[in-house]
Every structure is written in structure tokens, then in C-alpha cells.
FINUMI-709610 format. One record per residue (C-alpha): residue in one letter; x, y, z. Coordinates in steps of 0.2 Angstrom, whole numbers, plus 5000, padded with zeros to 4 digits. Layout:
AXYZ ...
This chain:
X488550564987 X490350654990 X491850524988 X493650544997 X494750404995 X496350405005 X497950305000 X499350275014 X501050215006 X501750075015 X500450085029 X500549915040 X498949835046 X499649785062 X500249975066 X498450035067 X497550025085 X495949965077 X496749795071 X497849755086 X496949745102 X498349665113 X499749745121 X501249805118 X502049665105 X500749695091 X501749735080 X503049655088 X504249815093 X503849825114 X502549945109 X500649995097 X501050135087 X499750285091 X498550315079 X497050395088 X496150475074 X496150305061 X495650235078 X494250375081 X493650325063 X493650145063 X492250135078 X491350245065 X491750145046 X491649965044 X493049885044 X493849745031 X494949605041 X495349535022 X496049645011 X497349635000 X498049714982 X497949644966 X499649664962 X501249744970 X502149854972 X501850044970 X501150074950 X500349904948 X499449914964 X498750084958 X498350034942 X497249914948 X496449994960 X495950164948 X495450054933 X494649894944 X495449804930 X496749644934 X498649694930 X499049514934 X499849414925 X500649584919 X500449544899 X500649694896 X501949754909 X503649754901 X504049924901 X505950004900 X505550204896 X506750344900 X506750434915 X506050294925 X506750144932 X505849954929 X505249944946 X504349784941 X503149704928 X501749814928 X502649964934 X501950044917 X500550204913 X498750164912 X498350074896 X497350174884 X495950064884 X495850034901 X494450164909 X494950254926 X493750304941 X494150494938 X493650474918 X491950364922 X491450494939 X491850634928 X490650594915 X489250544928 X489450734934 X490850724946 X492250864950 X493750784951 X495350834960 X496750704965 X498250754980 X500050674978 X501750654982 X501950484976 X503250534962 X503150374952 X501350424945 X502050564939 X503650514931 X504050544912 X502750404901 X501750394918 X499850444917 X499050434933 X498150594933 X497150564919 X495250604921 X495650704937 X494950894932 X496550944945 X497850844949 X499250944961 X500950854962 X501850904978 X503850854972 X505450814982 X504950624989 X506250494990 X507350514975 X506150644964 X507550764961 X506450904964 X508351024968 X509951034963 X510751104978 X511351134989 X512350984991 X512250905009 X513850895019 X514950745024 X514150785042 X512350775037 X512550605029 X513250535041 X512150585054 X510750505043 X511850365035 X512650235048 X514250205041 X513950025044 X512650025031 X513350145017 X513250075000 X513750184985 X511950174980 X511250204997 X512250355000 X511450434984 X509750384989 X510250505007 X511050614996 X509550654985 X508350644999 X509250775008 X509550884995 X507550904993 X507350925011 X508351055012 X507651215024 X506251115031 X505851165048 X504051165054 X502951005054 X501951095041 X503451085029 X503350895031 X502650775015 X501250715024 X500750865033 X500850955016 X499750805006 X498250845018 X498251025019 X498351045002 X496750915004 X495951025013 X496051165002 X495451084990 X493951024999 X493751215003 X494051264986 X492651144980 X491251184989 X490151224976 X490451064967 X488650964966 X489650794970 X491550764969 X492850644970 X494550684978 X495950544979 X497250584993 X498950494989 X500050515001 X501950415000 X502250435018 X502550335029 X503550245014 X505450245019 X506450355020 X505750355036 X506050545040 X504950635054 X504950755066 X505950715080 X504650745093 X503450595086 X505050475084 X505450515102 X503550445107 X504450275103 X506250285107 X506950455117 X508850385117 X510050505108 X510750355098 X511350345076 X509750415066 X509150255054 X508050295040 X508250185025 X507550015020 X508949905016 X507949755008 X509049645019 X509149505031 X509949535047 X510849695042 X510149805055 X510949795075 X509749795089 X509849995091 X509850015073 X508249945070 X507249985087 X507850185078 X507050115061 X505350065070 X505350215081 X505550325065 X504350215054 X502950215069 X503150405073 X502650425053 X501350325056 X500750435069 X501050585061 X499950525045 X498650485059 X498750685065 X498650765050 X497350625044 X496350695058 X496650855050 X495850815035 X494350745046 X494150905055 X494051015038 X492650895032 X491750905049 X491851095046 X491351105028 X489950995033 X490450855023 X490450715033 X488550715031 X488650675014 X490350605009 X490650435009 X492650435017 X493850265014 X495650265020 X496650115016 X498650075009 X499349984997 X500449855005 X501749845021 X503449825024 X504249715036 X505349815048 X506449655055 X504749545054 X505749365055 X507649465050 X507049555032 X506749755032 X505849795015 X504549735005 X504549604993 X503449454983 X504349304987 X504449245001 X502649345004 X502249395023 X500749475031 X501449635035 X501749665016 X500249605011 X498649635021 X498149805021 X496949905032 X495349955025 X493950075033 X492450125023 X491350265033 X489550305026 X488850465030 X487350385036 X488150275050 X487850125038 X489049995046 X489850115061 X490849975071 X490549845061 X491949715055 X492049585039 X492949455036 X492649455016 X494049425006 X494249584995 X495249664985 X495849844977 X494949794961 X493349794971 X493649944978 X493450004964 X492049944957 X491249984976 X491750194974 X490650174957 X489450094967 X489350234980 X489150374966 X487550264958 X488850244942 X488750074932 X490149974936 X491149924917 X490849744911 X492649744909 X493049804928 X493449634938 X493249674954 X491349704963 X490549794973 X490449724993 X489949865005 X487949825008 X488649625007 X489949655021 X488949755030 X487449615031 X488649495035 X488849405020 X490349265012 X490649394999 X491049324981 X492849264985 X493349124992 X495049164991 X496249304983 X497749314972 X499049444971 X500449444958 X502249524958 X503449494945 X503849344943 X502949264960 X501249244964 X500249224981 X498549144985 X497649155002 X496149065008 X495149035024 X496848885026 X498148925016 X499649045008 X500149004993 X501849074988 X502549014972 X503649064956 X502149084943 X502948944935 X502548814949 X504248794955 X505048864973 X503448814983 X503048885001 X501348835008 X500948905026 X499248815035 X498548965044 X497748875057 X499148865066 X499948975079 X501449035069 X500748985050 X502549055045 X503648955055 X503548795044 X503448775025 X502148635023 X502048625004 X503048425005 X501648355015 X500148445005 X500348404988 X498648404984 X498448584992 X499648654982 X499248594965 X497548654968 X497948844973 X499348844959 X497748814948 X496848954958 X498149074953 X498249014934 X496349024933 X496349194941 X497649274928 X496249254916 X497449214901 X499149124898 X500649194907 X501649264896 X503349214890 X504449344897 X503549304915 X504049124915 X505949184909 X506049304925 X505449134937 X506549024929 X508049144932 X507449184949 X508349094964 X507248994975 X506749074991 X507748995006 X506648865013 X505448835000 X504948654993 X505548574975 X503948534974 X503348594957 X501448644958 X501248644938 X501548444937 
């Protein structure tokens, strides 16, 4: 059986048609982001209500999900190496000893190719690719500084760049961006647009494999939040300042501003979905929907004024961030239209592909295989999850979120059984609650946490709201 697995950067849960079947308000932006095709293929995959990463952001989530190995509680995750920035504990290469999808499928007899433009895996130290028999690398996202010029004008960043918004380091982030956007014109020249087709040509290319196994990265709809005007204009055809950066702030955008940042992020999303369906259409030609197993899902979120924050981040965790859309479509119709509530993670995606090509599954892989489970309805083998960043660490259940400083202190505890879980910290009035899913998330770690992890949470300020509760005593 054929393999495609395709990563959406920064892909909300809520943006998708298959998981919001209200009206306009879901997400809540006076509208639902179109996305007709990963609609189209939900009513023929199952679909996972519960899934989550193992760890955040960008390098650790992908860690885990090519190894099925648990990054948290990031022991081995300091990492300061030249050209790259430390974007977070874990934001490292692929340990050596730590086996990858593309290494084990490539031994079991499987061609390998991996599509990306998510420049962080390819950064200097980085290792991503290994395993993969090719690995293309389309440059110029965010700030790979895949050109040197020309240098954009005064003009063009302002048109981008709302002067009430500049920062020295926000103007450089425009002014790199733009620089490798330089001369784009046609959709086609676009990220996303290039990701898939260059998918597809590989799909072409690869015909004569026996089975294969192609990973599909693509960083879009990750910020900046460019797009051709003509999807952005499906959500907001004003004429107003153009917005396209995340500012990782509270209440920094106006009004106009941000309804400009959701119509730019949601006419991503629907561009993704287009040239998704793209990619669709090339294996329906190729014939390769009869005998590939095809999975679509992200790595996290990001909150786009959800409760006054635009960005991502571990602490305070939210649900935009954090739940993440999952489809899985057999070949052979097994669980068209179906829905789970299983609590999963990326780790078991990745033990489930390795199921899928009839390969062993690594005793030292912690995650498991859950498709025919799911599909037949079952609990699954988790009763809850845990997902680290940095310093903070989160644990859901069927009644809780748990969001905590690893160290126990800065306590928020939402009871998702009521209507707005995230209105009220309840941690003060559930003290036996939290010492048990503090304990969770020590047990899950699977060894101490390290020393350097309790230095970042005892420097770390305590999110606004939280509880002086300490869940360790």
C-alpha cells in the first residue's frame, strides 16, 4: 500500500467545514472559511475529533511525528547552533539514534520522496531529510533568505507593514519576506501552489515505484499571511491597510486590522484547499487513489484575536493552537464518513503509517497504531494526552485542561463541560484535579525533567489569571 502524508503549517481545526457545522461564527470571524476539497475528502476518510502533537512548535512537533518517539520533556533539546535561532527546547536535528519513517519504509522496500518549504528543517545542523531517497526544498518562506535583492521600497512596506504596528524587528521580517517574493505574479508562483505541484510531479515521476512513501510539507497557511488578492477578497472585499504578520500580542490589532488578518489567513486556507485538491486530482489520474492510503493533517493553530492574542504559544494553551485536524482515507473505503473521538497523538501517527506499509512498529517508538480501533469504534489506549512546550506543559482529558509550568507552578485548570471551558480558571476549587494531571504529565515525560527545563519555568512569569496553586506539593 502507497503512502502520502500531508502536513498543513498552522492549519486551524475550526477553519475546516468538516469540523464546524454551524453557521457563520465558527471560527468566530462572521464567516467558515471554504475548504471544499478537505471537505470532499473528509466524507471519504475517517475523521479524528482528538488529536493533538506531542510537543510544539514547528521542529519538535516534527520530530515526533517522523521518529514516533516522545521529544518531551526535551532532555535532549538545548540546542544554540549557528545559522539557526533557538526557537524552543527541542527545536534541534533528529537524534542519531532515533530511527525515522523514511529510514525504516526505505528498508521495507519503499521509494521515498519528501516536498517542502518549511525552511526550519533545512536550516544549517538540521536533518529532516534523512531517509528520504529525494527530498526537494523549495526556498524563500518567511525569513529563509533565499535573495539578496532587490531591496523593497519605502512604498511596499508600507503597504504591507501598518505603521501602527512597525517594530525594527517586524519591519525586517517584511523586509526579507518581500525581498523573496520578488517578481511573483501568477498563483502558480505562490508557496502552496508550488508545494503540490511539485507533489504532483513527483507522484508522476514515481510511477514505476512498487510502493512509495511521499511526505508533503507545506508552511503555508503559516504567517505571513500572504495570498492572492482574489481569495482574500472571498472574506473581506474592502480596499482597507493590507495586515499580514502575527504579532504574538494581546490586543494590538484594531478592528479593520484584524477582520484584514483573518480574511488573509482564511483565503490561505482556501487556497491550500485548492491546490490540495490539485494534488487529489493528480492521484485520481494516476490511479493512485485505489491503492494509497492518503492523510492530511497540521501541526498546531494559531489564535487570530481568539480571546485578544494573535499568535501561538504554550502557556496559556488554547484550542485553536492545539487541536489539530486529522483525516485518514483508505483506499478501500475502510472508514468513509466515519468520526472518533480517540485521543491521539502525532507519535501514533506514526506508528499508524508503519502500520499501513505492514512494517514492524520499533519497541522504542511510543506511539501506536489506532486506525482499525477507531474505525470500530473503540476508547483507543489513551485516556488522556500531554503535549509539552518549553518550559509549560498541557494535559487534556474527557474533563479537563491542564496548563502548567512543568514545575507545578502558574496553574490554569479549564472543566470542559462547560459552555465556555476557558472563561474561568478553576484550578483553586479542584486541587485534587490538578495534583492528579500534574502527575499525568510527569509520568508521561517518562524520565526526570531536566534541570535546565525547571530553570526556564522558574524564570518564566506566570500567565495572567493562573492559580498559585502549586501542583508538585
Amino acid at each position: 500500500m502507497n503512502i502520502v502524508l500531508v502536513v498543513f503549517d498552522s492549519l486551524r481545526k475550526d477553519c475546516l467545514g468538516c469540523y464546524n457545522d454551524g453557521e457563520p461564527g465558527v471560527p468566530p470571524w462572521g464567516w467558515k472559511v471554504r475548504t471544499p476539497h478537505l471537505d470532499a475528502l473528509a466524507a471519504e476518510s475517517l475523521v479524528m475529533d482528538r488529536a493533538y502533537p506531542e510537543s510544539l512548535p514547528t521542529l519538535p512537533t516534527r520530530r515526533a511525528l517522523y521518529t514516533g518517539r516522545r521529544v518531551y520533556p526535551f532532555d535532549r533539546g538545548e540546542f544554540s547552533l549557528k545559522g539557526d535561532f533557538p526557537g524552543a527546547p527541542g527545536w534541534g536535528p533528529i537524534p542519531e539514534s532515533h530511527d525515522t519513517l523514511a529510514e525504516i519504509l526505505s528498508a521495507a522496500g519503499y521509494r521515498t520522496g519528501l516536498i517542502a518549504d518549511v525552511y526550519h528543517m533545512f536550516k544549517p545542523s538540521k536533518n529532516y531529510w534523512r531517509g528520504f531517497d529525494q527530498w526537494t526544498f523549495l526556498r524563500g518562506q518567511e525569513c529563509d533568505r533565499s535573495r539578496s535583492g532587490p531591496e523593497p521600497s519605502e512604498e511596499m512596506i508600507r503597504h504591507w507593514l501598518p505603521a501602527e504596528m512597525e517594530t525594527p524587528n517586524r519591519r525586517n521580517f517584511i523586509r526579507i519576506a518581500l525581498k523573496n517574493m520578488y517578481g511573483r505574479g501568477r498563483e502558480e508562483d505562490y508557496f502552496n501552489a508550488r508545494v503540490l505541484a511539485a507533489a504532483c510531479e513527483w507522484l508522476q515521476q514515481n510511477r514505476d515505484a512498487e510502493r512509495f512513501f511521499l511526505t508533503v510539507e507545506s508552511f503555508d497557511p503559516h504567517e505571513p499571511w500572504f495570498v492572492p488578492e482574489h481569495y482574500r477578497r472571498m472574506y473581506d472585499p474592502s480596499d482597507g491597510p493590507e495586515q499580514v504578520i502575527s504579532p504574538y500580542a494581546e490586543g494590538l490589532l484594531s478592528e479593520p486590522l484584524l477582520r484584514r488578518t483573518r480574511a488573509n489567513y482564511s483565503g490561505l486556507v482556501t487556497m491550500c484547499d485548492r491546490w490540495l485538491g490539485a494534488l487529489i486530482e493528480s492521484m485520481r489520474v494516476l490511479g493512485m487513489l485505489e491503492d494509497t492510503v492518503l492523510i492530511v493533517t497540521s501541526d498546531h493553530g494559531h489564535c487570530i484575536g481568539d480571546r485578544g492574542f494573535t499568535g501561538k504559544r504554550g502557556y496559556p494553551a488554547s484550542t485553536q493552537v492545539y487541536d489539530v485536524p486529522l483525516l485518514i482515507r483508505h483506499p478501500g473505503g475502510v472508514g468513509a464518513g466515519a468520526r472518533s473521538g480517540m485521543f491521539v497523538q502525532h507519535t501514533d501517527l506514526s506508528a499508524q503509517v508503519l502500520a499501513f506499509a505492514g512494517a514492524a512498529v520499533p519497541e522504542a517508538m511510543d506511539g501506536r497504531a489506532f486506525f482499525d480501533a477507531a474505525v470500530a469504534g473503540d476508547e483507543g489506549h489513551r485516556d488522556h494526552v500531554t503535549v509539552g512546550w518549553a518550559s509549560t506543559v498541557t494535559v487534556i482529558d474527557e474533563d479537563w485542561w491542564y496548563n502548567a509550568k512543568v514545575d507545578g507552578t502558574g496553574v490554569l485548570l479549564h472543566d470542559l463541560n462547560q459552555a465556555d471551558p476557558f472563561a474561568r480558571n478553576v484550578a483553586n476549587v479542584n486541587h485534587e484535579e490538578v495534583g492528579l494531571l500534574h502527575n499525568m504529565a510527569l509520568a508521561d515525560a517518562g524520565k526526570d525533567i531536566p534541570a535546565f527545563l525547571l530553570e526556564m519555568a522558574a524564570k518564566q512569569p506566570h500567565a495572567p489569571g493562573c492559580s498559585e496553586l502549586a501542583a508538585a506539593e
